[in-house]
C-alpha positions as CSV (number, residue, x, y, z in Angstrom):
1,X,66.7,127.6,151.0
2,X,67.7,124.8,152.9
3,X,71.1,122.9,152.8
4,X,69.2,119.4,152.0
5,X,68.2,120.8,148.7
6,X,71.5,122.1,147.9
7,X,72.9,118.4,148.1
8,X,69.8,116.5,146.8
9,X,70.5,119.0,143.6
10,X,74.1,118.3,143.1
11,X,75.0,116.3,139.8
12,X,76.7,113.0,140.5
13,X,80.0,112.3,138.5
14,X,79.3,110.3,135.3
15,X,81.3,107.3,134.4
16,X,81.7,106.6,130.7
17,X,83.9,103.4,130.7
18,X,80.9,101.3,129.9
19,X,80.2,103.3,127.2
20,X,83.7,103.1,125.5
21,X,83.6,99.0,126.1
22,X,80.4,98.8,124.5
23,X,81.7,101.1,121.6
24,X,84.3,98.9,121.5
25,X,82.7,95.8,121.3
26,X,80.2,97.3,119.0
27,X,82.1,99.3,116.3
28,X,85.4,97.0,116.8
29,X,84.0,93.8,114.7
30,X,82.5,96.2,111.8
31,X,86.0,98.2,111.5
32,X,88.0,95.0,110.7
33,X,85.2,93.3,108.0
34,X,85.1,96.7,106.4
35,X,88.5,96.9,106.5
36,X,89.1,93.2,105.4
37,X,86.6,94.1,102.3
38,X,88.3,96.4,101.2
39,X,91.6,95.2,101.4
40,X,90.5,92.3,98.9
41,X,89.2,94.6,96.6
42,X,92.4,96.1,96.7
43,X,94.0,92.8,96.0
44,X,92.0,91.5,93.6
45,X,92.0,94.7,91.3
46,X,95.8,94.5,91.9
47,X,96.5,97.8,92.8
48,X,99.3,97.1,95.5
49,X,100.1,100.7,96.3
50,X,96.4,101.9,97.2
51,X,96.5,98.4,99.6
52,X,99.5,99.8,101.4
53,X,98.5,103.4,101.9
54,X,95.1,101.8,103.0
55,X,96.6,99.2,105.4
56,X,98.5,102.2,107.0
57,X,95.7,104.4,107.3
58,X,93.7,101.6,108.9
59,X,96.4,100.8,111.2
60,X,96.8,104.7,112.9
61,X,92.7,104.8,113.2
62,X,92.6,101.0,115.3
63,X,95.5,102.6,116.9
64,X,93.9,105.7,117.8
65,X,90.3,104.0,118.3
66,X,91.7,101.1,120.6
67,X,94.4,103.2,122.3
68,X,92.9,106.5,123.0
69,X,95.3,107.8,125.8
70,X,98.1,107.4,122.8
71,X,96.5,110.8,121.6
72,X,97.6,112.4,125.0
73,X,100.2,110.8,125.1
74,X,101.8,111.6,121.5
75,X,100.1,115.5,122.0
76,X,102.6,115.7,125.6
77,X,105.3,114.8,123.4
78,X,105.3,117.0,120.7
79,X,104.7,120.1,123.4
80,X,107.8,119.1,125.1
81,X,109.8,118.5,122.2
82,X,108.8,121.7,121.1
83,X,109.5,123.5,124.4
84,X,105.8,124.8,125.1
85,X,105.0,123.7,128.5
């Protein structure tokens, strides 16, 4: 086989930042109205403790979902506070 099929046939490195900005831009917008729904419900029905745990949890998964290197980052930290290397 010749060495100019070997090249023509290697895989070229894909780039997925355009993917995660579209994401982004996409699933960001529909995240908050959801989340704005229902945190009024919430209000409304006056149940003040189901609000907070649910404006917490909301908070860690735009965190996590706008953030994403924060996972590595948090995962490195625990290793070396628990001495696995």
């Amino acid at each position: 086989m010749s060495p100019h099929y070997l090249t023509a046939a290697s895989p070229l490195a894909l780039s997925t930042q355009g993917l995660v900005t579209y994401l982004q831009g996409l699933f960001g917008p529909l995240f908050l109205g959801i989340v704005g729904i229902v945190a009024l419900f919430f209000l409304f029905t006056r149940e003040i403790t189901r609000f907070v745990q649910f404006m917490v949890l909301a908070v860690a998964i735009a965190v996590v979902f706008y953030t994403p290197s924060i996972v590595q980052t948090l995962a490195t930290g625990i290793a070396n506070a628990l001495g696995v290397h």
